[in-house]
VOLUMLUM-698244 format. One record per atom (N, C-alpha, C, O): atom name; residue number from 1; chain; residue in three letters; x, y, z. Coordinates in nm, 2 decimals. Layout:
<nodes>
+------+-----+------+------+--------+--------+--------+
: site : pos : unit : code :   east :  north :     up :
+------+-----+------+------+--------+--------+--------+
:   CA : NUM :    A :  ala :      X :      Y :      Z :
...
+------+-----+------+------+--------+--------+--------+
</nodes>
This chain:
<nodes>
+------+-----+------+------+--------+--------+--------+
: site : pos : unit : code :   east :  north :     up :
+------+-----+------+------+--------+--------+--------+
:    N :   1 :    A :  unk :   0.97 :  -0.26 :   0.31 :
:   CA :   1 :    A :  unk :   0.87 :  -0.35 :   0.37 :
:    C :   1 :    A :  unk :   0.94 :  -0.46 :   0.45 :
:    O :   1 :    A :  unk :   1.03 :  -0.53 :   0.42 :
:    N :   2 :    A :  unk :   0.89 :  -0.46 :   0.51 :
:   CA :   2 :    A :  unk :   0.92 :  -0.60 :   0.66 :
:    C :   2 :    A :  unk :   0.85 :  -0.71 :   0.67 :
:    O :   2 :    A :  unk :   0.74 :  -0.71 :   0.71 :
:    N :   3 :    A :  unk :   0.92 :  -0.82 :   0.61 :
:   CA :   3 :    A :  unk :   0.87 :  -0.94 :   0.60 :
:    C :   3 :    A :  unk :   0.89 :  -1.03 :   0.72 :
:    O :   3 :    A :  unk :   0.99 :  -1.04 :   0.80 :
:    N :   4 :    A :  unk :   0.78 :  -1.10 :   0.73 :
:   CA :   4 :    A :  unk :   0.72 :  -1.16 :   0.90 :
:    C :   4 :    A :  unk :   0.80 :  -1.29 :   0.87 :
:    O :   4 :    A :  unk :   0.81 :  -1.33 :   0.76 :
:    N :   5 :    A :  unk :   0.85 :  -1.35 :   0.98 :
:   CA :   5 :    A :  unk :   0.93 :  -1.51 :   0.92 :
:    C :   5 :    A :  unk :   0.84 :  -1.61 :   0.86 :
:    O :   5 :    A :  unk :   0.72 :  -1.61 :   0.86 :
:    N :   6 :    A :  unk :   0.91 :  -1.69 :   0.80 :
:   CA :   6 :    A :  unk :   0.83 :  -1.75 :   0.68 :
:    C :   6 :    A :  unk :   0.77 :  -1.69 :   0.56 :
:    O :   6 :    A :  unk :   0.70 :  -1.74 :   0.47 :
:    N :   7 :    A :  unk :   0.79 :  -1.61 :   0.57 :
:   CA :   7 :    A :  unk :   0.69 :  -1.51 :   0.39 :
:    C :   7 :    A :  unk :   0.80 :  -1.51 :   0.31 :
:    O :   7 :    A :  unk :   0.91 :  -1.48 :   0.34 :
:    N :   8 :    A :  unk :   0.77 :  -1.54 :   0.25 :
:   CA :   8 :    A :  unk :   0.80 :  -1.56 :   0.07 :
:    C :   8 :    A :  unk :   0.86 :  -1.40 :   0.03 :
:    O :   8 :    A :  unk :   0.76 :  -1.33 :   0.00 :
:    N :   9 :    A :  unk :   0.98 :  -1.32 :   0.01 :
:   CA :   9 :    A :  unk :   1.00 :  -1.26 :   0.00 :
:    C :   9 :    A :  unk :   1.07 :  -1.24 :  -0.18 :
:    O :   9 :    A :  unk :   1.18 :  -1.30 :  -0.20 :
:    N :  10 :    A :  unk :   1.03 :  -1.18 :  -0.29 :
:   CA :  10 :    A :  unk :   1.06 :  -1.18 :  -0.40 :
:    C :  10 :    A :  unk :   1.11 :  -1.01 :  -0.46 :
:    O :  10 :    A :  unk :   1.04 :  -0.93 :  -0.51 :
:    N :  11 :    A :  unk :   1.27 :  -1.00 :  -0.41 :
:   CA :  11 :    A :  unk :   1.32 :  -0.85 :  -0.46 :
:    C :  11 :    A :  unk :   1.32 :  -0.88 :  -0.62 :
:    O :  11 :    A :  unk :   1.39 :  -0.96 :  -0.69 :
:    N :  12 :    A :  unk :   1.24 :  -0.78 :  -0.65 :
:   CA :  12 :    A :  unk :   1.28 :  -0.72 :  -0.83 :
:    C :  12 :    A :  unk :   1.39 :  -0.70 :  -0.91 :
:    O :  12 :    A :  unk :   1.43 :  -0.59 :  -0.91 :
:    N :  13 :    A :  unk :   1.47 :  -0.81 :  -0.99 :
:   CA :  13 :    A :  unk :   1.56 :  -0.78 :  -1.04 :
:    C :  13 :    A :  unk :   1.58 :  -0.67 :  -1.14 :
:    O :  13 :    A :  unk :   1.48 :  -0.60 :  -1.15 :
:    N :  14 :    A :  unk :   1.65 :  -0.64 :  -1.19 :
:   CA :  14 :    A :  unk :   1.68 :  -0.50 :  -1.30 :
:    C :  14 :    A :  unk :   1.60 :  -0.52 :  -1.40 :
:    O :  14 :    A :  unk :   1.51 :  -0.44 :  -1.43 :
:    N :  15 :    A :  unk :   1.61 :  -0.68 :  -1.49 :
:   CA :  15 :    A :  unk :   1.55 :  -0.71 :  -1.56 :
:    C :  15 :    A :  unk :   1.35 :  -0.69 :  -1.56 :
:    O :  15 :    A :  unk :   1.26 :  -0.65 :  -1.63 :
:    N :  16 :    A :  unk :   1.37 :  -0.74 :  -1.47 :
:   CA :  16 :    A :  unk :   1.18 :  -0.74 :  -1.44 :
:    C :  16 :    A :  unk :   1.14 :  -0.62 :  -1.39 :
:    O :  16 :    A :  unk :   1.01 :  -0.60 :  -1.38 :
:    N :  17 :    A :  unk :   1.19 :  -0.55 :  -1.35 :
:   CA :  17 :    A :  unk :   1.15 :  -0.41 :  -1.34 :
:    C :  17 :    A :  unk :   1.13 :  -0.36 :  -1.42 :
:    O :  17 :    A :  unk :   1.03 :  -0.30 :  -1.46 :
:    N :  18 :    A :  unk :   1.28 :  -0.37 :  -1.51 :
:   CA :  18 :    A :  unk :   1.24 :  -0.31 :  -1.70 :
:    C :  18 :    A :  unk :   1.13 :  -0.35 :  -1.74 :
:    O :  18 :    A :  unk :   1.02 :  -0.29 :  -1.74 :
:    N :  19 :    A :  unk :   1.14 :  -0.48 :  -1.77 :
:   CA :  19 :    A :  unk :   0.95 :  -0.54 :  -1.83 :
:    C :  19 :    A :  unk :   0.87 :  -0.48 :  -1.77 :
:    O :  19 :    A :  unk :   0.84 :  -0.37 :  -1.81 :
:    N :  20 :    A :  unk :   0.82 :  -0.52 :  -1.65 :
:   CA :  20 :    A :  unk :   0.74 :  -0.46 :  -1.57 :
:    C :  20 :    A :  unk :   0.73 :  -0.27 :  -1.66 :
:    O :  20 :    A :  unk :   0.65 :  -0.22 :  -1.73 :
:    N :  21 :    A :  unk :   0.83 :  -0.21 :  -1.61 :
:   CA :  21 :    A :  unk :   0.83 :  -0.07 :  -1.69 :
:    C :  21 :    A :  unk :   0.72 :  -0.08 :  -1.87 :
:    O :  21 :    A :  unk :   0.60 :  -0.09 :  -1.92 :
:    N :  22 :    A :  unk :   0.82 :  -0.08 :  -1.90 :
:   CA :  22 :    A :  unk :   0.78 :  -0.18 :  -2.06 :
:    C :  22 :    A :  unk :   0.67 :  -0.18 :  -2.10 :
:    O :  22 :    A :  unk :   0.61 :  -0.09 :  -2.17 :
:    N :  23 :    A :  unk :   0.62 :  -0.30 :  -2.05 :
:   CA :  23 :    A :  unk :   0.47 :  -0.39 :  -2.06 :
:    C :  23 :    A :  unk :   0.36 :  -0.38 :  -1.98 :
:    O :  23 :    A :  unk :   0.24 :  -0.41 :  -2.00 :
:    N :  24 :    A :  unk :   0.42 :  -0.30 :  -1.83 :
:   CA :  24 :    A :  unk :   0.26 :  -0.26 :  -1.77 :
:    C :  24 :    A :  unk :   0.26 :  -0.38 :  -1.69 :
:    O :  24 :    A :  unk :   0.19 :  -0.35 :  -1.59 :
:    N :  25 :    A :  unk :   0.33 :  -0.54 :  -1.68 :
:   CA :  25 :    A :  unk :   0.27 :  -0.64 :  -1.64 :
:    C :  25 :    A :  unk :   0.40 :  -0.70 :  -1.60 :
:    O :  25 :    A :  unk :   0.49 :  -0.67 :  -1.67 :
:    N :  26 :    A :  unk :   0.42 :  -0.78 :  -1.52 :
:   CA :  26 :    A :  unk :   0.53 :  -0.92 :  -1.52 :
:    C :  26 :    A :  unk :   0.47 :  -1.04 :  -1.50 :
:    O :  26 :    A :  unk :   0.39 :  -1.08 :  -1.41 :
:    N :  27 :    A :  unk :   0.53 :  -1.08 :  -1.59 :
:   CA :  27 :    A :  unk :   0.49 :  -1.28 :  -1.56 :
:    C :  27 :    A :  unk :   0.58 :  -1.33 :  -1.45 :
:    O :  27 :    A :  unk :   0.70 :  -1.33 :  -1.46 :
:    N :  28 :    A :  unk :   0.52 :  -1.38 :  -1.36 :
:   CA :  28 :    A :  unk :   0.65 :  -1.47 :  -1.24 :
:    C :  28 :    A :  unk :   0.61 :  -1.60 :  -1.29 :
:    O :  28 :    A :  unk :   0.50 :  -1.62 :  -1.24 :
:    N :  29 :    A :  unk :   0.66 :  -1.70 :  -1.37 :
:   CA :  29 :    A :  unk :   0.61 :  -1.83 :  -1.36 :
:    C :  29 :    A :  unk :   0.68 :  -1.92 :  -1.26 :
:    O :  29 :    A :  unk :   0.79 :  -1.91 :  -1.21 :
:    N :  30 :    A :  unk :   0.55 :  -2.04 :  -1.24 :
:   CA :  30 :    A :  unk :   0.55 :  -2.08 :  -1.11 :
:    C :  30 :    A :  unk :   0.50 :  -1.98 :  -0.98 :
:    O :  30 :    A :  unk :   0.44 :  -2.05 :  -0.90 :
:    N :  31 :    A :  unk :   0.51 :  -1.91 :  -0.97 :
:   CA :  31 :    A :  unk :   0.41 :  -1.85 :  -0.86 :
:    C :  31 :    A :  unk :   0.32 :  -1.91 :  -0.81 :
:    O :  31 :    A :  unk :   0.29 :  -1.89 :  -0.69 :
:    N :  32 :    A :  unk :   0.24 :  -2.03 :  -0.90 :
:   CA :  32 :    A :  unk :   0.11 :  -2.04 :  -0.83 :
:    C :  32 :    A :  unk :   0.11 :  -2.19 :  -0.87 :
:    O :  32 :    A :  unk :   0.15 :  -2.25 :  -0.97 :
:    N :  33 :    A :  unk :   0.07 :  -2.23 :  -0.76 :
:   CA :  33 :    A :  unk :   0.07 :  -2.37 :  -0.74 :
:    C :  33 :    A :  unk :  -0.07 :  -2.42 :  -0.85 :
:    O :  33 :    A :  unk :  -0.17 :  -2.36 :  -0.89 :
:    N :  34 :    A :  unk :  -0.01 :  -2.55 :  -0.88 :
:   CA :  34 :    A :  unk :  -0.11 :  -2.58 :  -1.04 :
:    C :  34 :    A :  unk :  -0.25 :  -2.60 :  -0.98 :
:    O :  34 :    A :  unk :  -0.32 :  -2.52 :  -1.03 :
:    N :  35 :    A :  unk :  -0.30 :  -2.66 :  -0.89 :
:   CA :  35 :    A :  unk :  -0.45 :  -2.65 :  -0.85 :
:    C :  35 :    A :  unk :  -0.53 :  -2.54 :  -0.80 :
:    O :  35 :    A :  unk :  -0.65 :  -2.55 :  -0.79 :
:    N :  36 :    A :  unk :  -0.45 :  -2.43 :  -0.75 :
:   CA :  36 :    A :  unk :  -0.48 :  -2.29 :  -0.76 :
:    C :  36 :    A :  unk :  -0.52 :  -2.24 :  -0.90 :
:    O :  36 :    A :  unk :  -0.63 :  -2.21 :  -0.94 :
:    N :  37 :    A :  unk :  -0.39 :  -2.25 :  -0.99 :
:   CA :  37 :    A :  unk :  -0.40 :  -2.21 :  -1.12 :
:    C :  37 :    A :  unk :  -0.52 :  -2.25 :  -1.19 :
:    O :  37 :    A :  unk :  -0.59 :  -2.18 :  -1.26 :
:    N :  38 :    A :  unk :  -0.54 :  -2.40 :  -1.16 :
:   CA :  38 :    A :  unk :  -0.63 :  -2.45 :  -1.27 :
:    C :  38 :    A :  unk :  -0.83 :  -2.40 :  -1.19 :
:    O :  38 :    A :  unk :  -0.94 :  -2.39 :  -1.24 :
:    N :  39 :    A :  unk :  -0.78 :  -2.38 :  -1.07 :
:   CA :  39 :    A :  unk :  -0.90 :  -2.30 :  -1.02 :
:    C :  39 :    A :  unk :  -0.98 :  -2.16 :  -1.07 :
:    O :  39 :    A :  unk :  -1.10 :  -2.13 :  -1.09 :
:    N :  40 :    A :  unk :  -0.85 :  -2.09 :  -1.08 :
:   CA :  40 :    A :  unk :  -0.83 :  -1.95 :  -1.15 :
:    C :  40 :    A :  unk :  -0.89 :  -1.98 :  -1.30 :
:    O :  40 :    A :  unk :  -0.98 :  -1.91 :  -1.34 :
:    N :  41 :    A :  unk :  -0.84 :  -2.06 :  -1.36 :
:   CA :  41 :    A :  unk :  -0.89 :  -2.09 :  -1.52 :
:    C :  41 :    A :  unk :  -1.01 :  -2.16 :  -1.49 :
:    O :  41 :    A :  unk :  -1.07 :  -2.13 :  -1.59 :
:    N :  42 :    A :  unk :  -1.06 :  -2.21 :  -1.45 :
:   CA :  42 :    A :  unk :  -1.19 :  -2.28 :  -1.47 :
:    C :  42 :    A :  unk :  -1.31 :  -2.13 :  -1.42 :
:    O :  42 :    A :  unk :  -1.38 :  -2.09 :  -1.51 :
:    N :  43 :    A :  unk :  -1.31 :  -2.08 :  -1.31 :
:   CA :  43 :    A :  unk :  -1.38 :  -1.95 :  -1.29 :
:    C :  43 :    A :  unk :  -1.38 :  -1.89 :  -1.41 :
:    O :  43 :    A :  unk :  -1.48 :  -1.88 :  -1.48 :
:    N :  44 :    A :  unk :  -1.23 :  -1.81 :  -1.46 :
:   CA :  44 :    A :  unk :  -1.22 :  -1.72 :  -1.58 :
:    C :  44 :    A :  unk :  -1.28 :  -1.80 :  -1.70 :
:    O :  44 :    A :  unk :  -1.30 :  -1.75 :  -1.81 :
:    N :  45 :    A :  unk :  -1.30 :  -1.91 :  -1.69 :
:   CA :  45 :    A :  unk :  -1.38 :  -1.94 :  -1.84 :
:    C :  45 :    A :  unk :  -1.48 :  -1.95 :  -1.82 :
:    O :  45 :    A :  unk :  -1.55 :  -1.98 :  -1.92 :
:    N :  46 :    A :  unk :  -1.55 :  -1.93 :  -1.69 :
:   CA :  46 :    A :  unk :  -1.70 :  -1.96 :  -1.65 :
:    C :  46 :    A :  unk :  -1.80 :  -1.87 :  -1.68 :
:    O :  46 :    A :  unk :  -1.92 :  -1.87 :  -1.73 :
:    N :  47 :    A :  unk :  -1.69 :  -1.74 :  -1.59 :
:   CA :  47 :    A :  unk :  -1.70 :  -1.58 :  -1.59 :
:    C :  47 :    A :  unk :  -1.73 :  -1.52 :  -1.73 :
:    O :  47 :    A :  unk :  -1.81 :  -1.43 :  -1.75 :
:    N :  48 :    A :  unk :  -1.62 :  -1.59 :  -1.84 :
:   CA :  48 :    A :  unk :  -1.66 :  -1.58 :  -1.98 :
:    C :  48 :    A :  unk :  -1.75 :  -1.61 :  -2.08 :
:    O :  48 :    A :  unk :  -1.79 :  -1.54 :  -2.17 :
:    N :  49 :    A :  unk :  -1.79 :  -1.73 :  -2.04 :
:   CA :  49 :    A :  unk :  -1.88 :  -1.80 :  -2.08 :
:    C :  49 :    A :  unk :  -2.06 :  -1.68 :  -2.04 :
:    O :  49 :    A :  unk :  -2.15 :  -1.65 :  -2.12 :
:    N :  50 :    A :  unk :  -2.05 :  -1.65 :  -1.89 :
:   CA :  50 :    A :  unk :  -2.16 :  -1.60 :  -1.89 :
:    C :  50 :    A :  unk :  -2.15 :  -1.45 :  -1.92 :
:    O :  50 :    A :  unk :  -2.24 :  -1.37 :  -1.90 :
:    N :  51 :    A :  unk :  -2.01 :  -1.41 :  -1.97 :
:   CA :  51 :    A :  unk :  -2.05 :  -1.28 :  -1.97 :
:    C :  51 :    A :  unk :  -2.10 :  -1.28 :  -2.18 :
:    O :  51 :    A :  unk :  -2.18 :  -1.21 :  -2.24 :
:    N :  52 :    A :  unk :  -2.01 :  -1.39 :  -2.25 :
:   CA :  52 :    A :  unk :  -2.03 :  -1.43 :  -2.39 :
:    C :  52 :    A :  unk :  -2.20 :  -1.45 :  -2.40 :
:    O :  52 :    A :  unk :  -2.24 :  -1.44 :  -2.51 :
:    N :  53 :    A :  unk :  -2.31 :  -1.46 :  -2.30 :
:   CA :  53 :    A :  unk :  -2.39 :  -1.51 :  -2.34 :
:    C :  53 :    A :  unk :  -2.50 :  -1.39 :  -2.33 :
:    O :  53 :    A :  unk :  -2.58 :  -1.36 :  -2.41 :
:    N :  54 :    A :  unk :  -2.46 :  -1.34 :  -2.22 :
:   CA :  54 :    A :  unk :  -2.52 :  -1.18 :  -2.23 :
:    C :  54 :    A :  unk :  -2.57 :  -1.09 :  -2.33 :
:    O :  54 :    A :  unk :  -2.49 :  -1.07 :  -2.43 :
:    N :  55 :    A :  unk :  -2.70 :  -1.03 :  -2.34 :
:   CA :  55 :    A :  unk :  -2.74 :  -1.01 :  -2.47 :
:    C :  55 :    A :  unk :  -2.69 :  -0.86 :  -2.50 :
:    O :  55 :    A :  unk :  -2.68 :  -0.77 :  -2.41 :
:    N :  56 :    A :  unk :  -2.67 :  -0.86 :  -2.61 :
:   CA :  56 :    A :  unk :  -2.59 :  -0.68 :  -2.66 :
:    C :  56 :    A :  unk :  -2.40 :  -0.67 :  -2.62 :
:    O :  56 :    A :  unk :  -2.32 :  -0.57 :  -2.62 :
:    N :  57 :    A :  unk :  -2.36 :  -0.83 :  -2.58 :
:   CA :  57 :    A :  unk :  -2.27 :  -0.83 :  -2.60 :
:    C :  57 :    A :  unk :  -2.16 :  -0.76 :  -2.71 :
:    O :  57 :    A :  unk :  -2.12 :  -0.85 :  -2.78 :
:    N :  58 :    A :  unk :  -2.13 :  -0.67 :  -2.73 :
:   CA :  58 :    A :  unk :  -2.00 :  -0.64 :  -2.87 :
:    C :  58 :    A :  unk :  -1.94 :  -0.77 :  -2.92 :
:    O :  58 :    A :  unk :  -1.90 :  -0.87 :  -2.87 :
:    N :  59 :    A :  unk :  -1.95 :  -0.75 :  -3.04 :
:   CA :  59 :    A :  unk :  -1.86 :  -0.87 :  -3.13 :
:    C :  59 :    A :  unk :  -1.71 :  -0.85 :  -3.15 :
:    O :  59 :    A :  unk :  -1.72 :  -0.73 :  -3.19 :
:    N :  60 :    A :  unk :  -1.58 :  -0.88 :  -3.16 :
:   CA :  60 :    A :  unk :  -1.61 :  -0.96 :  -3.04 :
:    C :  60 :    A :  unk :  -1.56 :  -0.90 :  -2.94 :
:    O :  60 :    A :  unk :  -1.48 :  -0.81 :  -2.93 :
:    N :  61 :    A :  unk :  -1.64 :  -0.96 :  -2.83 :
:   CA :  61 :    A :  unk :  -1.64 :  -0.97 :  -2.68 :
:    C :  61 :    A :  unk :  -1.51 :  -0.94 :  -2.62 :
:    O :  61 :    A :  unk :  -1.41 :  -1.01 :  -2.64 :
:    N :  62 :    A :  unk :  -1.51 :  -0.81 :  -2.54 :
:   CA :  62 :    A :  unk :  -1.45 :  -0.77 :  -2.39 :
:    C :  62 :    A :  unk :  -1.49 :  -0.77 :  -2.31 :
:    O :  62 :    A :  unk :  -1.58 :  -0.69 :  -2.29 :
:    N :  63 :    A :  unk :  -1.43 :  -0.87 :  -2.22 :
:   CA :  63 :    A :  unk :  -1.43 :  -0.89 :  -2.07 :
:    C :  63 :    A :  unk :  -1.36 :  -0.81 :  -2.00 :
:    O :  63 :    A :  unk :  -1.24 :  -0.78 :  -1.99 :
:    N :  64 :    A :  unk :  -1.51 :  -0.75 :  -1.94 :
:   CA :  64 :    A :  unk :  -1.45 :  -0.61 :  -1.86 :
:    C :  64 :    A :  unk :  -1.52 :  -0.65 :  -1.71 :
:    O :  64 :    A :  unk :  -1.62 :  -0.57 :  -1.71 :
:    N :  65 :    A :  unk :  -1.53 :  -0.72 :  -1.60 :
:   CA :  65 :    A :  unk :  -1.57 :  -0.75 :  -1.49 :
:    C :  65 :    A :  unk :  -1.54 :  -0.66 :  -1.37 :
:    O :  65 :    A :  unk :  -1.48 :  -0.72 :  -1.28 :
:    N :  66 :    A :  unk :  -1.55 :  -0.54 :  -1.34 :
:   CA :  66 :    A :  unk :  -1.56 :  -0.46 :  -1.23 :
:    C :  66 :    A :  unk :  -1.61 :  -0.55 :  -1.11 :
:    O :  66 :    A :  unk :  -1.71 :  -0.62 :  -1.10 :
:    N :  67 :    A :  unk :  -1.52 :  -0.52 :  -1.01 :
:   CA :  67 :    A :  unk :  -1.51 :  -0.60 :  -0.87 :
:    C :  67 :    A :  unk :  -1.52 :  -0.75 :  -0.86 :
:    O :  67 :    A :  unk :  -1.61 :  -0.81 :  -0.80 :
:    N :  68 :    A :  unk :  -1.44 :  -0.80 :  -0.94 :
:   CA :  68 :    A :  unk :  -1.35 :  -0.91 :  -0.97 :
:    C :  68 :    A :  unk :  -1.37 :  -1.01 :  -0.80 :
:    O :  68 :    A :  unk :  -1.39 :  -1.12 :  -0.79 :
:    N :  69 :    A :  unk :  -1.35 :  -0.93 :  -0.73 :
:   CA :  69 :    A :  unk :  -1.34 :  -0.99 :  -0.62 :
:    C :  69 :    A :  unk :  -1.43 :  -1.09 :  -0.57 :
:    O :  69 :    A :  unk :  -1.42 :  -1.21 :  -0.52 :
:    N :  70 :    A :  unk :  -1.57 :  -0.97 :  -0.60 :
:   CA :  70 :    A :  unk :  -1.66 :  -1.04 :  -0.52 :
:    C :  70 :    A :  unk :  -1.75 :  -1.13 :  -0.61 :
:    O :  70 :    A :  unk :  -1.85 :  -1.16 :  -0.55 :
:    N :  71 :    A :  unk :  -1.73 :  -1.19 :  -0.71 :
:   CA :  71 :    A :  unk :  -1.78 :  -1.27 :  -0.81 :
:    C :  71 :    A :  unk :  -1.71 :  -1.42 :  -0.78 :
:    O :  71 :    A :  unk :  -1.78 :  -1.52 :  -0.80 :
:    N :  72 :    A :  unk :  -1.58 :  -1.43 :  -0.73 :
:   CA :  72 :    A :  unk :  -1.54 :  -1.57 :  -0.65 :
:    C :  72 :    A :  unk :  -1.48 :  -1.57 :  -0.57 :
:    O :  72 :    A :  unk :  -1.41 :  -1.48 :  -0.59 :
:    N :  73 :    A :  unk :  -1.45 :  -1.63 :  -0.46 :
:   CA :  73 :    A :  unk :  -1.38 :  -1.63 :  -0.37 :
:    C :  73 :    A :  unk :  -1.23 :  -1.72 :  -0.43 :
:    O :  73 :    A :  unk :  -1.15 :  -1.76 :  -0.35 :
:    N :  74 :    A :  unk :  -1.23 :  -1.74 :  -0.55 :
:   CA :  74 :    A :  unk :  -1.07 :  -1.77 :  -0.59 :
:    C :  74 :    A :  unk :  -1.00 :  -1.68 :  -0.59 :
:    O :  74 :    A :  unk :  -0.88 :  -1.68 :  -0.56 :
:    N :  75 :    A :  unk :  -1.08 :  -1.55 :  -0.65 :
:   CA :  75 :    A :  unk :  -0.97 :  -1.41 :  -0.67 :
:    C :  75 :    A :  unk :  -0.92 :  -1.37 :  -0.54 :
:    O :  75 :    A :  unk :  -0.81 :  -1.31 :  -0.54 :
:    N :  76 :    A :  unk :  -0.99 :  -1.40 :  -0.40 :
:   CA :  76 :    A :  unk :  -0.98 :  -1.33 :  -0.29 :
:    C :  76 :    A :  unk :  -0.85 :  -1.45 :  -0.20 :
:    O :  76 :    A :  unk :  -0.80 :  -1.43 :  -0.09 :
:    N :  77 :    A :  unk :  -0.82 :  -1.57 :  -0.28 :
:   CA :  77 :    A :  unk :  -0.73 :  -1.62 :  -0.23 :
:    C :  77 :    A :  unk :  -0.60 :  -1.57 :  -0.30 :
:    O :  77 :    A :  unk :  -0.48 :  -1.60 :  -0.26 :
:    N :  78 :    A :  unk :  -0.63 :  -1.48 :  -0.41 :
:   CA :  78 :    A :  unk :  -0.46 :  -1.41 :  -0.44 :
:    C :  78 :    A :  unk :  -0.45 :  -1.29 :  -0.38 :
:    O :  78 :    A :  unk :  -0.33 :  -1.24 :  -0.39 :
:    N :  79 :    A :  unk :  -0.53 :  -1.22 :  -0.31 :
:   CA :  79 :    A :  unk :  -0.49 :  -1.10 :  -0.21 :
:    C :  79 :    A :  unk :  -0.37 :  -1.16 :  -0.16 :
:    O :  79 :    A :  unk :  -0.27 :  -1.14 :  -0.21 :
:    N :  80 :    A :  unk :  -0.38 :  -1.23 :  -0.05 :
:   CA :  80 :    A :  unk :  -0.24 :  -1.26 :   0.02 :
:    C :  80 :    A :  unk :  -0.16 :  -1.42 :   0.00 :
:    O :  80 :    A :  unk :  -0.13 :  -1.49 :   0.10 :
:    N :  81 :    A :  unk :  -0.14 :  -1.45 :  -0.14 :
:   CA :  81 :    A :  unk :  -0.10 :  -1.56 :  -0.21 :
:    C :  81 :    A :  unk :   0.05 :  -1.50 :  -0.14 :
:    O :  81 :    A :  unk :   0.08 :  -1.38 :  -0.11 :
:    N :  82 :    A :  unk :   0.12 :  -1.59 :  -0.13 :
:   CA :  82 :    A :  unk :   0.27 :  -1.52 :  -0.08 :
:    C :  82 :    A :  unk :   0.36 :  -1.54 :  -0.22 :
:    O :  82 :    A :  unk :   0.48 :  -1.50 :  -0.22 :
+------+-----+------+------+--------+--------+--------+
</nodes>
């Protein structure tokens, strides 16, 4: 992949590939700037909150939100977060 000047380019070390392998997931901390971050948490507890309140909810509660996207426009600023 061909990165355009100025983009944030982050190659996979050995290590985080293994995790990544592993776990299904990698944490990059710091990635995201804290007022982004704290954006992302206030939505996801909001999203929680109304899906907690929903009736025939399961005890306890999985948050399972199909098309994540279109529910805030915070998710749609991590499409191309660099």
């Amino acid at each position: 992949m061909d990165a355009a000047p100025g983009d944030a380019v982050h190659l996979l070390t050995d290590d985080e590939r293994d995790r990544f392998e592993a776990d299904g997931y990698l944490l990059l901390r710091g990635t995201l700037e804290p007022d982004l971050l704290a954006r992302i948490g206030a939505v996801a507890d909001r999203l929680d909150d109304e899906f907690r309140a929903q009736p025939g909810v399961p005890r306890p509660p999985v948050l399972t939100l199909p098309d994540l996207l279109t529910l805030d426009d915070v998710f749609v600023a991590l499409l191309d977060h660099p």
